[in-house]
N, C-alpha and C positions, 0 to 999 in steps of 0.2 A: 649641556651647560646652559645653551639660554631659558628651556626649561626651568632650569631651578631655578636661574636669576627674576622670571616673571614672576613664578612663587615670591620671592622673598618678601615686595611689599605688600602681597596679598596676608603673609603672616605674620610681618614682623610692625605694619601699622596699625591694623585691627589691636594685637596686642598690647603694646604700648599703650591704648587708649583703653585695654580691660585692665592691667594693672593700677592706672591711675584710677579707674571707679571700684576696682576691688579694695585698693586702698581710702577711696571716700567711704565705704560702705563698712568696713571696718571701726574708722579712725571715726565718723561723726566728725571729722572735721575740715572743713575747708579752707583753713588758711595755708596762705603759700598756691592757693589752685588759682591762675586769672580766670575766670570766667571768659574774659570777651578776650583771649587770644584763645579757648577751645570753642569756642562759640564762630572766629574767623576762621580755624583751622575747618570745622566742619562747615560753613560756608564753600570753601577752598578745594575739599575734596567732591562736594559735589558738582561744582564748576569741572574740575579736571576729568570730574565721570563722563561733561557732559562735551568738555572736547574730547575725550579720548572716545567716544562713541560718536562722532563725525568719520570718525577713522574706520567703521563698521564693528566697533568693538563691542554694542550695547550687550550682547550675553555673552561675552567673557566671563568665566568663575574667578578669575585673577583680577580683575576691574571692579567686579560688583563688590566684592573681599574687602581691593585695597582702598576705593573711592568710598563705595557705598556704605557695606558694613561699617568704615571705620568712622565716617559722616557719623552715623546714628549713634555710635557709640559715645562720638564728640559731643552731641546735642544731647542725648543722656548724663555725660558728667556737667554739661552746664545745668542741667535740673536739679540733679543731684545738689548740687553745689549750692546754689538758689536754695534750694529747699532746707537745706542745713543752718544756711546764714540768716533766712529769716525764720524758721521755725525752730522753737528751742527743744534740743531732748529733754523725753521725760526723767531724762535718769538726773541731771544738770538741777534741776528743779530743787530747793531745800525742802528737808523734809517740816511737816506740821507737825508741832505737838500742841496736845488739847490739856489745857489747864483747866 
């Protein structure tokens, strides 16, 4: 049982944070996303990487998963995000016509 309990946030945080950038990469849109609360969260997970590795945890697969992985994945949807809000798609764009 504790087993699977150490699993759970190695899979269930990583996750959570691919849904929300599967859904930016989808949607092209970022409203509704904070930037700087995933921007502190991935701050946060890697602070907690780097207590939970005082404890001799540095190559746990369940640590690098729930802290690390999920860090990058945090600081990738604030790119995302960033990159949406200031850069316009080209689909968004009206089209020319030539008189």
């Amino acid at each position: 049982m504790i087993e699977f309990l150490t699993w759970m946030p190695a899979v269930v945080l990583p996750g959570a944070a691919l849904i929300q950038l599967v859904k930016l990469w989808k949607t092209h849109d970022p409203s509704g996303v904070s930037t700087l609360s995933w921007l502190l969260f991935g701050i946060a997970f890697v602070g907690a990487y780097l207590l939970f590795a005082q404890t001799g945890g540095y190559f746990s697969v369940q640590a690098i998963m729930a802290f690390l992985l999920t860090s990058v994945l945090n600081f990738w949807i604030v790119w995302t995000v960033l990159k949406y809000r200031f850069k316009p798609d080209e689909n968004d764009e009206p089209e020319r016509t030539t008189e």
